[in-house]
C-alpha positions, 0 to 999 in steps of 0.5 A: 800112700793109700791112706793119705789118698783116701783121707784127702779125697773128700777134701778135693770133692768140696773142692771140686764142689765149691768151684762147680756150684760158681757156674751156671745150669748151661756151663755145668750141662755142656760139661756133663755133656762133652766126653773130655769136659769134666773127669768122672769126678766133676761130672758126678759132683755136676749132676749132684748140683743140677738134681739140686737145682732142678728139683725145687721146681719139679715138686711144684709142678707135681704138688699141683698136678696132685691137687688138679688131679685131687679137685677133679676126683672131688668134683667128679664124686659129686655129680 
Protein backbone atom coordinates (compact mmCIF):
# COMPACT_ATOMS: atom_id res chain seq x y z
CA UNK A 1 0.00 0.00 0.00
CA UNK A 2 3.07 2.35 0.43
CA UNK A 3 4.14 1.92 -3.26
CA UNK A 4 0.73 2.58 -4.54
CA UNK A 5 0.67 6.12 -2.18
CA UNK A 6 4.17 6.94 -3.34
CA UNK A 7 3.38 6.32 -6.83
CA UNK A 8 0.13 8.19 -7.00
CA UNK A 9 1.37 11.22 -5.17
CA UNK A 10 2.45 13.32 -8.00
CA UNK A 11 -0.53 12.45 -9.63
CA UNK A 12 -2.59 14.26 -6.92
CA UNK A 13 0.10 17.54 -6.80
CA UNK A 14 -1.08 18.36 -10.36
CA UNK A 15 -4.20 17.78 -9.32
CA UNK A 16 -3.97 20.14 -6.49
CA UNK A 17 -1.98 22.51 -9.06
CA UNK A 18 -4.23 22.59 -11.74
CA UNK A 19 -7.08 23.66 -9.32
CA UNK A 20 -5.18 26.11 -7.52
CA UNK A 21 -3.33 27.95 -10.58
CA UNK A 22 -7.64 28.78 -11.55
CA UNK A 23 -7.73 31.03 -8.38
CA UNK A 24 -6.62 34.32 -7.93
CA UNK A 25 -3.50 36.08 -6.01
CA UNK A 26 -6.37 37.01 -3.03
CA UNK A 27 -7.94 33.57 -2.96
CA UNK A 28 -4.68 31.87 -2.93
CA UNK A 29 -3.22 34.05 0.05
CA UNK A 30 -6.16 33.91 2.45
CA UNK A 31 -5.83 30.34 1.85
CA UNK A 32 -2.13 30.13 2.95
CA UNK A 33 -3.15 32.53 5.53
CA UNK A 34 -6.12 30.71 7.33
CA UNK A 35 -4.67 27.79 9.86
CA UNK A 36 -7.81 25.41 8.12
CA UNK A 37 -7.69 27.02 4.65
CA UNK A 38 -5.73 24.84 2.58
CA UNK A 39 -3.70 21.06 4.20
CA UNK A 40 -0.04 21.18 4.15
CA UNK A 41 -0.11 20.04 0.68
CA UNK A 42 -2.49 23.10 -1.00
CA UNK A 43 -0.24 25.54 0.83
CA UNK A 44 2.84 24.51 -0.47
CA UNK A 45 1.62 24.05 -4.08
CA UNK A 46 -0.14 27.87 -3.10
CA UNK A 47 3.11 29.43 -1.97
CA UNK A 48 4.79 27.74 -5.31
CA UNK A 49 2.21 29.60 -7.56
CA UNK A 50 2.82 32.98 -5.88
CA UNK A 51 6.87 33.17 -5.74
CA UNK A 52 5.73 32.41 -9.45
CA UNK A 53 3.54 34.94 -10.02
CA UNK A 54 5.20 37.55 -7.86
CA UNK A 55 8.71 37.26 -9.13
CA UNK A 56 8.32 38.64 -12.69
CA UNK A 57 7.78 41.84 -11.14
CA UNK A 58 10.46 41.47 -8.43
CA UNK A 59 13.30 41.24 -11.27
CA UNK A 60 11.97 44.40 -12.98
CA UNK A 61 12.35 46.41 -10.12
CA UNK A 62 15.50 45.08 -9.28
CA UNK A 63 17.23 45.31 -12.91
CA UNK A 64 16.46 48.89 -12.73
CA UNK A 65 17.43 49.71 -9.19
CA UNK A 66 20.96 47.94 -10.42
CA UNK A 67 20.99 50.10 -13.59
CA UNK A 68 19.76 53.45 -11.40
CA UNK A 69 22.35 52.52 -9.14
CA UNK A 70 25.02 51.63 -12.09
CA UNK A 71 24.41 55.39 -13.84
CA UNK A 72 24.84 56.96 -10.32
CA UNK A 73 28.40 54.86 -10.01
CA UNK A 74 29.27 56.43 -13.90
CA UNK A 75 28.16 59.79 -13.09
CA UNK A 76 29.68 60.15 -9.75
CA UNK A 77 33.27 58.77 -11.39
CA UNK A 78 33.16 61.55 -13.76
CA UNK A 79 32.91 64.61 -11.79
Amino acid sequence: MGNQSVAKRPDELRAIARELEAMSDWELERGCAASLGFDDDRRMVANRILRYRYAGPEVGVALWILAIAAGAGVIALLE
